[in-house]
C-alpha positions in Angstrom: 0.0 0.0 0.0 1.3 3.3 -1.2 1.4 6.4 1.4 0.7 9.6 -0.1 1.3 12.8 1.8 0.0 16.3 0.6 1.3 19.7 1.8 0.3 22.9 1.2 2.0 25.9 1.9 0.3 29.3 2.0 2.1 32.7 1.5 1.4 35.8 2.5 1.9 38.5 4.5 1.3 42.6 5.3 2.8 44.7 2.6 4.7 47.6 3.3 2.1 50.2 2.5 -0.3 48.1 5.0 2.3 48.6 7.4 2.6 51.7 6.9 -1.0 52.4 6.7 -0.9 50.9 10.3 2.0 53.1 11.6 0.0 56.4 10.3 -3.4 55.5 11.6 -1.4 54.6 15.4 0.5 58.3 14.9 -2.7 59.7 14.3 -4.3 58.5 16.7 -1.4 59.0 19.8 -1.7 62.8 18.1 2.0 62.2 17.4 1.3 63.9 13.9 -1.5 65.9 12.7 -2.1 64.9 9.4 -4.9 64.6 7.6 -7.1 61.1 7.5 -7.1 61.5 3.6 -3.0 61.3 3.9 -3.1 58.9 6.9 -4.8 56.6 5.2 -3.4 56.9 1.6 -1.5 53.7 1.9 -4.6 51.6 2.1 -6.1 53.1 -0.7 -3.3 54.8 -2.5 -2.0 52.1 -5.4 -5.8 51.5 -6.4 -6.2 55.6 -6.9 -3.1 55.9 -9.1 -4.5 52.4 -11.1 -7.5 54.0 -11.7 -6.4 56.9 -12.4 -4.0 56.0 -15.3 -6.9 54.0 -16.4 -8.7 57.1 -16.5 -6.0 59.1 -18.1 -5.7 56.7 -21.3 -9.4 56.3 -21.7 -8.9 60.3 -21.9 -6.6 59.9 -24.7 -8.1 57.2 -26.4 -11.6 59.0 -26.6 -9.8 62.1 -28.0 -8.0 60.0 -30.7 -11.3 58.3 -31.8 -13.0 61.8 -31.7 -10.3 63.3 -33.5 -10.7 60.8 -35.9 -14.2 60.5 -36.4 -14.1 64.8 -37.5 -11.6 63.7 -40.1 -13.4 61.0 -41.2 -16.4 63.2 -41.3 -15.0 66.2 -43.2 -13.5 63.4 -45.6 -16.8 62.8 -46.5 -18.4 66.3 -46.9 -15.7 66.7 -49.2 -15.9 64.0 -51.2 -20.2 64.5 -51.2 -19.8 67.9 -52.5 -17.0 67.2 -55.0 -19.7 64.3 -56.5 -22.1 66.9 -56.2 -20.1 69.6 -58.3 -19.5 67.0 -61.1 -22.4 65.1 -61.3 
């Protein structure tokens, strides 16, 4: 009969900006500084800001791209509809 053993290791851990995060919130709170809460507690929910706001940022530029292109494309074809109209 065979034995067959099975282990599982799990990873994981506080990052530094949760550490961080914790260190501010206990400064805060001691009134060692007087920051704040926005800036206290930026570590928690400062990565997912900038994410979202590079997202944001090249939707910006791809909407102005498309809507730069769609004018062309639209003045493309007035010209062409008035140079049919003019010879025909």
């Amino acid at each position: 009969m065979a034995e067959s053993s099975s282990s599982s290791t799990a990873s994981g851990g506080t990052s530094i900006a949760g550490l961080l995060g914790v260190a501010f919130v206990v400064l805060k709170l001691t009134g060692v500084i007087t920051w704040s809460w926005w800036w206290v507690t930026a570590p928690f929910w400062g990565g997912l800001a900038l994410v979202l706001g590079i997202f944001g940022i090249g939707a910006l530029v791809i909407g102005a791209v498309a809507g730069v292109v769609a004018l062309l494309e639209n003045r493309q074809l007035r010209i062409r509809n008035k140079n049919r109209k003019r010879l025909g």
